[in-house]
DSSP file (Angstrom, degrees, kcal/mol; ACC not computed):
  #  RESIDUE AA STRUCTURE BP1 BP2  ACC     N-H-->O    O-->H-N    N-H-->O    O-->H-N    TCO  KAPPA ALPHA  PHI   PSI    X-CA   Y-CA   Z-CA
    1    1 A X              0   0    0      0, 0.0     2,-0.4     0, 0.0    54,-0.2   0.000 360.0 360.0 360.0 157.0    9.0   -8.7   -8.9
    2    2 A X  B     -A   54   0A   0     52,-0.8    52,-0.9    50,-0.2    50,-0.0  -0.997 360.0-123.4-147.0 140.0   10.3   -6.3   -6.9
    3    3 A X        -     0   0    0     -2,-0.4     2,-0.3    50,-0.2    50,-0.1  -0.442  31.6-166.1 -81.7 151.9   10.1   -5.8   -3.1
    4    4 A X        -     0   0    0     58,-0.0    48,-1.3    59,-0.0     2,-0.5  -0.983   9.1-149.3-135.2 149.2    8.4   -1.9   -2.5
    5    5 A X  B     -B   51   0B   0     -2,-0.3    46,-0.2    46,-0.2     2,-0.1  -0.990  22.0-170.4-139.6  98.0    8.8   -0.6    1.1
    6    6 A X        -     0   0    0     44,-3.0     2,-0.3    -2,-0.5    44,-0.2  -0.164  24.1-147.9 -71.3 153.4    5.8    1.7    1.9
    7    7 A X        -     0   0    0     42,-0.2     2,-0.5    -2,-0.1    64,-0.5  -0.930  19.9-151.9-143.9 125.4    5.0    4.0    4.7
    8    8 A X  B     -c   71   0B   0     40,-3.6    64,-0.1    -2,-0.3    62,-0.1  -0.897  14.9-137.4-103.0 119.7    1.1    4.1    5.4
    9    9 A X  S    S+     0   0    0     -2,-0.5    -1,-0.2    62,-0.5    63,-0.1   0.609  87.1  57.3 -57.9 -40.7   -0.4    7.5    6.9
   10   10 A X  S    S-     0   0    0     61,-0.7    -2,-0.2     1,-0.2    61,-0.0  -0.283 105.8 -74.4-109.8 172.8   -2.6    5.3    9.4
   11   11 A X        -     0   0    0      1,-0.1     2,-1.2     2,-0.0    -1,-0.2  -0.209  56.7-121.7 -67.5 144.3   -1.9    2.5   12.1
   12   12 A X        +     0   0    0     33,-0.5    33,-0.2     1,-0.1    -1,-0.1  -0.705  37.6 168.7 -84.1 129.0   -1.0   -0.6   10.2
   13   13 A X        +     0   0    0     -2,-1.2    -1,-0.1    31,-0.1    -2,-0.0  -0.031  44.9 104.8-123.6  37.6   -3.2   -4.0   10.7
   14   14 A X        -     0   0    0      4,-0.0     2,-0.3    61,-0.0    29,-0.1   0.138  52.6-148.6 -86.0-150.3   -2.1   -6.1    8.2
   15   15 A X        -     0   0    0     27,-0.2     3,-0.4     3,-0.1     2,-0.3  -0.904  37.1 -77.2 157.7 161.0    0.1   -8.9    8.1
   16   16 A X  S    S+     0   0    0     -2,-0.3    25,-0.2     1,-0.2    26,-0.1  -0.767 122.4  20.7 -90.8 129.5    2.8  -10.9    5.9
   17   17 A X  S    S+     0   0    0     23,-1.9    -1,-0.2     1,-0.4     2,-0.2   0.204  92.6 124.3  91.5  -0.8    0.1  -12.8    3.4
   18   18 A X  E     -D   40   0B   0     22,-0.8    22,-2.5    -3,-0.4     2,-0.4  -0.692  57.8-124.2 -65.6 136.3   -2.5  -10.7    3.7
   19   19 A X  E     +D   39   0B   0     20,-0.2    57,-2.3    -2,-0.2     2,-0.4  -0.855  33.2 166.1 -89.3 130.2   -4.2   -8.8    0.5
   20   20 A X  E     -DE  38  75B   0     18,-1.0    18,-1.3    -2,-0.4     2,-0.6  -0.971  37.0-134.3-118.7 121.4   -4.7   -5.4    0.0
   21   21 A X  E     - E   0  74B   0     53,-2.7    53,-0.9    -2,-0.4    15,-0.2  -0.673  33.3-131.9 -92.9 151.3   -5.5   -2.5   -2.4
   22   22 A X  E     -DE  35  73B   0     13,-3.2    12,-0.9    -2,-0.6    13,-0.8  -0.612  28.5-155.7 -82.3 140.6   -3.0    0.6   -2.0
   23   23 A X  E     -DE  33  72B   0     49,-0.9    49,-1.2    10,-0.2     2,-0.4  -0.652  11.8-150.3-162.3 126.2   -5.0    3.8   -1.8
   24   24 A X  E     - E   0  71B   0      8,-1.2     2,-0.7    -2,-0.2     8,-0.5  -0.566  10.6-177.3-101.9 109.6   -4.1    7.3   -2.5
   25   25 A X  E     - E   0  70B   0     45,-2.0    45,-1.6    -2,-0.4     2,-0.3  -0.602  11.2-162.9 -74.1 110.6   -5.7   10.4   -0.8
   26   26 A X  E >   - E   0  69B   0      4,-0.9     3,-4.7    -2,-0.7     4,-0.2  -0.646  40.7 -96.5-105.5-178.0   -4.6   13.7   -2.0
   27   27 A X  T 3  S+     0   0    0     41,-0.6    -1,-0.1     1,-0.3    42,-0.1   0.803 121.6  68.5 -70.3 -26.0   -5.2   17.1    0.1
   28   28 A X  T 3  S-     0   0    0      1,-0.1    -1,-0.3     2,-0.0    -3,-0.0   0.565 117.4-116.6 -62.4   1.0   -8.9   17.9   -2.1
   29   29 A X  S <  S+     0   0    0     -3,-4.7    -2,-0.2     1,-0.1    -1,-0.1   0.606  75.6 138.7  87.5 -10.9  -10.0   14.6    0.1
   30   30 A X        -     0   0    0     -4,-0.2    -4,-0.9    -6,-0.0     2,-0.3  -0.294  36.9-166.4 -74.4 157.8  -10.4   12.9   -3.2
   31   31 A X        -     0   0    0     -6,-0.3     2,-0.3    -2,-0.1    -6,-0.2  -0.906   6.0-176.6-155.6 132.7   -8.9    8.9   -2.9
   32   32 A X        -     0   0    0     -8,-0.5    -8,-1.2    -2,-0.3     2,-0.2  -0.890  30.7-110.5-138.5 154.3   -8.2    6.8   -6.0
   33   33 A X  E     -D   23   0B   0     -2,-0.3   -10,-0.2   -10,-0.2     3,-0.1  -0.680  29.6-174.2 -89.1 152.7   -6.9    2.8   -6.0
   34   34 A X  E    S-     0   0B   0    -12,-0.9     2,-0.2     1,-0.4    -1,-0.1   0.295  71.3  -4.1-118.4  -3.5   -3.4    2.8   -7.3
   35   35 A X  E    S-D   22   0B   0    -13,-0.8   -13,-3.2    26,-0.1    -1,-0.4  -0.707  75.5-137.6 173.4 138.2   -3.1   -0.6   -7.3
   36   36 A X  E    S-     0   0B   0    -15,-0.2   -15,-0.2    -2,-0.2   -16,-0.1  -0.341  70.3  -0.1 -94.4 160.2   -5.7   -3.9   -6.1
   37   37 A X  E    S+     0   0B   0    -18,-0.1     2,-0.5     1,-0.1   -16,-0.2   0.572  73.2 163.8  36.0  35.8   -5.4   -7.0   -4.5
   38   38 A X  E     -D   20   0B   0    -18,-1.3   -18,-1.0    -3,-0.3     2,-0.3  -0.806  37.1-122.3 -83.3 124.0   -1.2   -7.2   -3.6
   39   39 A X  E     -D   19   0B   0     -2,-0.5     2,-0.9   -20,-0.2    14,-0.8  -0.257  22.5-116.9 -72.2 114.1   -0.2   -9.6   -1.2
   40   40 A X  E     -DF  18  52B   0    -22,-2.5   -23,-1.9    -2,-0.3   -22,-0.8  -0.483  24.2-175.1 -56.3  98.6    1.7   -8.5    1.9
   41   41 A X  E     -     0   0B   0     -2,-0.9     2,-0.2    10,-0.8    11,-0.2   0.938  66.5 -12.0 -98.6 -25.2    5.0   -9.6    2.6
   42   42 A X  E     - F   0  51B   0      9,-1.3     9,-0.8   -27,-0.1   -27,-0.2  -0.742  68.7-144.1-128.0-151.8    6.3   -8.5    6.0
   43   43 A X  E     - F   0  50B   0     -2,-0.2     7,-0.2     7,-0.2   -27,-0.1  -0.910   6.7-162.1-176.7  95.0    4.3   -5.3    8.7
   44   44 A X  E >>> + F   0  49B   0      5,-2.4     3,-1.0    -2,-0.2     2,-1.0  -0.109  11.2 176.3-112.6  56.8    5.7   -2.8   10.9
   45   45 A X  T 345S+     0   0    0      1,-0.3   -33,-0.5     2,-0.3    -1,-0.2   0.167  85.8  48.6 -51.1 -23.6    3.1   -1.6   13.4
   46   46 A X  T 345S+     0   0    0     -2,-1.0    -1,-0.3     1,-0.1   -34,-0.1   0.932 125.1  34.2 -91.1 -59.5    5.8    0.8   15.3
   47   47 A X  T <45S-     0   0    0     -3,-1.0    -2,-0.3     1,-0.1    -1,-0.1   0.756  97.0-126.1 -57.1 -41.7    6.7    2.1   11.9
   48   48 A X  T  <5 +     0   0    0     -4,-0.7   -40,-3.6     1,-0.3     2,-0.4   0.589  58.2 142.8  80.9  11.2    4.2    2.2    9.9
   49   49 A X  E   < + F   0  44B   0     -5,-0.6    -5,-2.4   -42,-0.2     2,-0.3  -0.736  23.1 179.9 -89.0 129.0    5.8    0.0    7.0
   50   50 A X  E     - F   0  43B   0     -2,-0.4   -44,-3.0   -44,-0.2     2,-0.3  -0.937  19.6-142.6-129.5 152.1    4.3   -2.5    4.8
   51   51 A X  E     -BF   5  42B   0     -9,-0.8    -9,-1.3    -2,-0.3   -10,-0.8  -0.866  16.1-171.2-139.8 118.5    6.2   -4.2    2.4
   52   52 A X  E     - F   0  40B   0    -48,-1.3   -50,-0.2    -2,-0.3   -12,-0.2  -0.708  11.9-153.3 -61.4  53.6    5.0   -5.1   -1.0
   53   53 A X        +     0   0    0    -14,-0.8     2,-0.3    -2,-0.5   -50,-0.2  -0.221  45.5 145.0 -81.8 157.1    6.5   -7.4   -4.3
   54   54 A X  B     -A    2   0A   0    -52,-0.9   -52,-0.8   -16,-0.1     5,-0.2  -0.978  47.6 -61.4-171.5 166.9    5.3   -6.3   -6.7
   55   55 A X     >> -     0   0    0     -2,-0.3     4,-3.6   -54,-0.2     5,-0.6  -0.090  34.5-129.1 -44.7 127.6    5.5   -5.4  -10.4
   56   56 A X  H >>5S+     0   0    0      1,-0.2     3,-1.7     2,-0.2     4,-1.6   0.906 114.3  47.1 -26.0 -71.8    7.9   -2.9  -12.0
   57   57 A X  H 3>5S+     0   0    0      1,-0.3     4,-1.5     2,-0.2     3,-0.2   0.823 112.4  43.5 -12.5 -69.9    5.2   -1.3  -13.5
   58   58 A X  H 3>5S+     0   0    0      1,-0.2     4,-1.2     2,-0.2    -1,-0.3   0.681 109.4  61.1 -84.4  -5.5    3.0   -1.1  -10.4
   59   59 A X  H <<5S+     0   0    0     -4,-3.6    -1,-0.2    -3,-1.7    -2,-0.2   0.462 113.4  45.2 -86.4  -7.8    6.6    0.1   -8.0
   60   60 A X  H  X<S+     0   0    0     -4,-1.6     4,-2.2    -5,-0.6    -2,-0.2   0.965 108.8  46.0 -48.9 -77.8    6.4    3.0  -10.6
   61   61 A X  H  X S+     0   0    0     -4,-1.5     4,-2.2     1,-0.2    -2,-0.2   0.821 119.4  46.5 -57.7 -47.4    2.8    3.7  -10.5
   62   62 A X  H  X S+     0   0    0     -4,-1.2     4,-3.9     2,-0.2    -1,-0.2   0.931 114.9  46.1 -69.1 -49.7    3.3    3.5   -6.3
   63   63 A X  H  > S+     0   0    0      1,-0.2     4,-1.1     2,-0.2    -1,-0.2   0.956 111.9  47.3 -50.5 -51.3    6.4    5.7   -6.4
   64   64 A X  H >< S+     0   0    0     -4,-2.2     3,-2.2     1,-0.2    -2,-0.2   0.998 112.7  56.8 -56.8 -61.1    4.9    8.4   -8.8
   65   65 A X  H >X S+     0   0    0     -4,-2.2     3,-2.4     1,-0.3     4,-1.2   0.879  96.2  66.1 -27.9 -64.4    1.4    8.3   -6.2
   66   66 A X  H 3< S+     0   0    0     -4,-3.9    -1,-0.3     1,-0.3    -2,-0.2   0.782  89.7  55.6 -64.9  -8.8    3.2    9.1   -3.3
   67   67 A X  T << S+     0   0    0     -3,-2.2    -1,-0.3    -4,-1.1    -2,-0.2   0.109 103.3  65.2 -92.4  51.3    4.2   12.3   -4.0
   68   68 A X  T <4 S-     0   0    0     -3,-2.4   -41,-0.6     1,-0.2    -1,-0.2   0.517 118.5 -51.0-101.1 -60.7    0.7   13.0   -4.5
   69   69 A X  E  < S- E   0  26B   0     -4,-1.2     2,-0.4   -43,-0.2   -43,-0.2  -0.577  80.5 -40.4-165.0-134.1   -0.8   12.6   -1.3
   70   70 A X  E     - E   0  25B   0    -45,-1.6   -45,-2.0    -2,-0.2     2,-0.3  -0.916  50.2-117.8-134.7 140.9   -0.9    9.8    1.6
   71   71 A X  E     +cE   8  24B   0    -64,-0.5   -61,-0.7    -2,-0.4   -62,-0.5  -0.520  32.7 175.6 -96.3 116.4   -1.1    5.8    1.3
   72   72 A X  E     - E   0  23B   0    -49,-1.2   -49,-0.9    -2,-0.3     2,-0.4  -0.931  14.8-148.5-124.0 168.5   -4.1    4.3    2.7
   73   73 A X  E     - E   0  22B   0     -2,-0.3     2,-0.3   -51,-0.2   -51,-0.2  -0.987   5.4-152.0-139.0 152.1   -4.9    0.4    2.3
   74   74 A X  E     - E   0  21B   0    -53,-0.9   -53,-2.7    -2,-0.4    -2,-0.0  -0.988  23.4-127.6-129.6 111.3   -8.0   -1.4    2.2
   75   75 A X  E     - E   0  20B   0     -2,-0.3     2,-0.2   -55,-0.2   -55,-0.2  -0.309  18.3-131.5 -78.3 140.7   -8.0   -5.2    3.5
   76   76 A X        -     0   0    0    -57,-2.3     2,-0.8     1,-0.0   -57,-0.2  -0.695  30.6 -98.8 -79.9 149.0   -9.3   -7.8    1.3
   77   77 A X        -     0   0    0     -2,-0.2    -1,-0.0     2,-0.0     0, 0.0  -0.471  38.5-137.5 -60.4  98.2  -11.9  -10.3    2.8
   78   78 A X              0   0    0     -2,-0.8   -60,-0.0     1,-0.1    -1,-0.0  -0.248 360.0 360.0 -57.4 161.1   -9.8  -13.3    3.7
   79   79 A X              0   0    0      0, 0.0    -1,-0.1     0, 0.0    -2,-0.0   0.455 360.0 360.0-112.3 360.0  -11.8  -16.6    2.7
């Protein structure tokens, strides 16, 4: 696993344990998931930083995304 250190174009309201999917808006308005259901480890509300673990693989996929367009997240329903 690998910790991935994010900056999300909107206010954050997440939390450390929280689930999320990562999702990428590019400038046609178009938004695709780049990766589901990752678990939050810490939240920076002034900043705008969430920070991830997460797979090589998926700190790839994230890296390649952002210079696409702008990171939005979508809360999972806690149970």
């Amino acid at each position: 696993m690998r910790a991935l250190d994010m900056h999300v174009d909107e206010d954050v309201f997440v939390a450390a344990g929280d689930h999320v999917d990562v999702l990428l808006t590019i400038k046609q308005g178009q938004t695709s998931t780049v990766i589901e259901n990752v678990e939050v480890a810490a939240a920076n509300q002034s900043t705008r930083v969430v920070t991830f673990l997460v797979s090589p693989d998926d700190a790839r996929r994230v890296m390649i995304a952002g210079e696409q367009g702008q990171f939005r997240l979508r809360l999972w329903k806690s149970d």
